[in-house]
Structures are given as structure tokens and as C-alpha cells.
N, C-alpha and C positions, 0 to 999 in steps of 0.2 A: 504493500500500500504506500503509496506516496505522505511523505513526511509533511503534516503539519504546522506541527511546533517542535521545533529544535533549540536546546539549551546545550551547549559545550562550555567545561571546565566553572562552571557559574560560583561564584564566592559572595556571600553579604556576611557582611560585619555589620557589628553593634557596640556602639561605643567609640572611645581612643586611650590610645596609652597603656596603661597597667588594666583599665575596666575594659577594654576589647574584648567581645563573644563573638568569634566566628561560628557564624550558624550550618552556613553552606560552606563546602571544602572542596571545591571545582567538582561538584555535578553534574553531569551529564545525563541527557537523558532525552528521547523522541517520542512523540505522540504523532499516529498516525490519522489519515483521513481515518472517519468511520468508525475508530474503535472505541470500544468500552472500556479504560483502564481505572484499577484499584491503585489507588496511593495510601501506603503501609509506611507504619513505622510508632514509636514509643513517643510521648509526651514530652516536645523539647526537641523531637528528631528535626525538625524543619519543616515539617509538611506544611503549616499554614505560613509559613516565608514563603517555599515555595510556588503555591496557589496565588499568594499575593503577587510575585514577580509575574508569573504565567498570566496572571490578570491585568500586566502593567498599573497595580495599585503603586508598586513600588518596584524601586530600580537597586538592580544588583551594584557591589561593588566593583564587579569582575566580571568578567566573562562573556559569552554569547548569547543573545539571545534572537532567534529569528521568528516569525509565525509569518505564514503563508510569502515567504521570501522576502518580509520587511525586516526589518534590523532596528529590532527595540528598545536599544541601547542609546541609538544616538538619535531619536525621534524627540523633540520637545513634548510640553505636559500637555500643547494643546494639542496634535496629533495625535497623544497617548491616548488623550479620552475620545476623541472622535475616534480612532482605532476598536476603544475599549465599546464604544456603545453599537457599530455595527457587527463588531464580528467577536465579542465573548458574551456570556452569558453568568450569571451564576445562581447557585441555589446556596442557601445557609441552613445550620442547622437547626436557627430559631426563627426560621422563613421569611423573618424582617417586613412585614406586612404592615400596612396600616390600619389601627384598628377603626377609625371611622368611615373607611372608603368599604366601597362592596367589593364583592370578587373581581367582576368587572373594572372597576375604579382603578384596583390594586396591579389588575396585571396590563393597562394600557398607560399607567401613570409615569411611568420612565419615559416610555416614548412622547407623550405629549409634554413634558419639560423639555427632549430636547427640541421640539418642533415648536413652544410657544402654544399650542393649543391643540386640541380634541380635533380629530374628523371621523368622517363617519367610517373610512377606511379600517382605522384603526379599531372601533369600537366593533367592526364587523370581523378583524382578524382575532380580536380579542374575545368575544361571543364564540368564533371555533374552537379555538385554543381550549376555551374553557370546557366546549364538549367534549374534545379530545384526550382531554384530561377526564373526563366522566364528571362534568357540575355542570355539565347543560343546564341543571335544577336549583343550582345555587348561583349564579351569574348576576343574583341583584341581592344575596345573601351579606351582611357585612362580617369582618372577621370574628367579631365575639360568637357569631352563631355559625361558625363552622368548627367543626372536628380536627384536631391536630392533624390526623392524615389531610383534610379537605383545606388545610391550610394548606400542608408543603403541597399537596399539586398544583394549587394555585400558584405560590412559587416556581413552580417546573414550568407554566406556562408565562406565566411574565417572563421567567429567564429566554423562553423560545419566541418573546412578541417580537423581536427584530433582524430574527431567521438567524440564529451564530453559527457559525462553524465549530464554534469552541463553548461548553460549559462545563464550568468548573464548578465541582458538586461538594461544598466542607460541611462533613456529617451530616446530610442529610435525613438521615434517616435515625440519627441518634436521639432527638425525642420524641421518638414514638412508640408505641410498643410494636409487638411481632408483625401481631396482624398489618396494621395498619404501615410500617416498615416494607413489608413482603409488597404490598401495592404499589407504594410510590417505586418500590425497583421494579413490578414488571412494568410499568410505566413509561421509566430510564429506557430499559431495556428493549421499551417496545420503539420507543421516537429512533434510539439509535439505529434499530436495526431498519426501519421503515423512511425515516428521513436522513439518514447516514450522517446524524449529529456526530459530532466525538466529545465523550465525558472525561472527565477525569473526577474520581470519585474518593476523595479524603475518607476514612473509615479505622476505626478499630474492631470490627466486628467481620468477623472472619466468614460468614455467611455470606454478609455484600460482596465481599471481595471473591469469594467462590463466583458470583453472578457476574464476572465481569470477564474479559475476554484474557486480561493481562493484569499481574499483580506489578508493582513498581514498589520498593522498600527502601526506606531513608535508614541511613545508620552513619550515624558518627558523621554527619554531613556531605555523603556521597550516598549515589543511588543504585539497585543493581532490579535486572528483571526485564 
């Protein structure tokens, strides 16, 4: 499969002097078109540095970074975020929703920020989305009156309102219980394979990571997999 996102040798530090934490130790690592990957590793390994950089939330100290042949190293902030808002997506693990907007609200509200305002385009890609997701029945629901699972899908759909190439998935599914957990991955599972998103899927839970095509593991600041 052709390479996505590519990271060679990547370093972030934190700090200077005597309090310098190198988090990352020239990482390397590719995500391909299409694929499902687990992102593994121990509390402190990196993993949400990493996510952050792959998001261009934040820039490495070091090293490579490319995604779909841009070079996201030497891109300015304002290129970062027009970068970051057509072609990443993400999901969190406490869905980050707003609780007075409805479901609808919630998942076309990024895009109308960056456009200035609502069209009906949007509000009719956002109405799919939300079916697709299975809340065709909650689409004017607001967040207090959904169910933890019926949040994060609604999250899975706002991360997909601006078609990405790339979403990056931190714990998703870590506050939910089983049932509801098992949903939002066949879910993952199903857009990746149906619309050839590529995830990248943060987890401690060795079951997610079973459902994924490819496990990726941070230790000691480098990655292998």
C-alpha cells in the first residue's frame, strides 16, 4: 500500500538543560493508505506526543515528518491548521462534544467555524454521517440525552464531516464499557474498510488492538511493528 504518513528518526524534547525529557528517540515509523493501525505502549511511552505530532498539534524537535508528500516540518502554523482541518480527523477518549448543541450541531460545528457559517450542504452531509453512524434517531438529540456509546459515534462522525485521509483515534473507546466499546470499533472498522479511511488507534486494551490490521509499540521512545 502506498505510504501515507511517514515519520523518520523523529525526537521531541521537553524542557532545557538539567530538566530535558526526551520523549521520542528518533522514531520511525509509516502508516499506510487504508489501514487500521493499533498504537501500543505503557503510560509515559509517547503515544499521545506522538498523535499530537501526526496531528501537527505540535512540532517535533527532530526529524521527518511527511503526510501525503508534504513536509510538516517546515510548513508554518497557518498551513499547519488548514492542512490539519482538511485532511486529519480525530476522535478523543472523552469525545469532547458540546453539551448544548445537538448531535447535528456537534458534528457540522468545526466545519462551519472554519467557513464562517452553516449551509445546507453541510447540515445534509452531517444528517448522513449521523445515519451512518446508526443516530438517524438522535440527529436533533442534544449530548446530555445520549448514551456514552451514542456520544463517541457522534464523535466518529464529526471527525469524518471533512472526508480525512487520516484519523487519529486517542482511547476511544476507553470510557465505555464492552458492549458499547465493541460498537464504536465495528464502526472504525467498518468506514475503514468501506471508505479506505486510515486510523491510527491509541489503546491499552489488547482486544482493540486484536481488531486492527497492524499493532505499532512505543518503548523507550522508539517504535517497532
Amino acid at each position: 500500500m502506498t505510504a501515507l504518513v511517514e515519520v523518520r528518526g523523529l525526537v521531541k524534547t521537553f524542557g532545557e538543560g538539567e530538566t530535558v525529557t526526551r520523549v521520542l528517540k528518533g522514531l520511525t515509523v509509516t502508516l499506510r493508505v487504508g489501514e487500521m493501525a493499533a498504537l501500543l505502549g505503557a503510560s509515559g511511552s509517547g503515544k499521545s506526543t506522538l498523535l499530537s505530532i501526526l496531528g501537527t498539534l505540535m512540532r517535533p524537535t527532530a526529524g521527518e515528518h511527511l503526510m501525503l508528500d508534504v513536509d510538516m516540518t517546515v510548513a508554518d502554523d497557518a498551513a499547519l491548521t488548514a492542512f490539519r482541518n482538511r485532511h486529519i480527523g480525530f476522535v478523543f477518549q472523552f469525545h469532547n462534544l458540546l453539551p448544548d448543541f445537538t448531535a447535528l450541531e456537534n458534528v457540522i460545528f468545526p466545519t462551519a467555524v472554519q467557513t464562517g457559517r452553516e449551509t445546507d450542504g453541510m447540515r445534509q452531509r452531517g444528517r448522513d454521517l449521523l445515519a451512518r453512524v446508526g443516530l438517524a434517531d438522535r440527529i436533533d438529540f442534544r449530548v446530555p440525552n445520549l448514551s456514552g456509546g451514542q456520544k463517541q459515534r457522534v464523535a466518529v462522525a464529526r471527525a469524518l464531516m471533512n472526508q480525512p485521509e487520516l484519523v487519529l483515534a486517542d482511547e476511544p473507546t476507553g470510557n465505555l464499557d464492552s458492549a458499547a466499546a465493541a460498537q464504536v470499533m465495528e464502526l472504525i472498522a467498518e468506514i475503514n474498510r468501506d471508505a479506505g479511511t486510515t486510523f491510527l488507534i491509541s489503546t491499552h486494551d489488547s482486544r482493540i488492538a486484536e481488531r486492527c490490521q497492524r499493532q505499532i509499540s512505543i518503548r523507550d521512545g522508539v517504535a517497532t511493528g
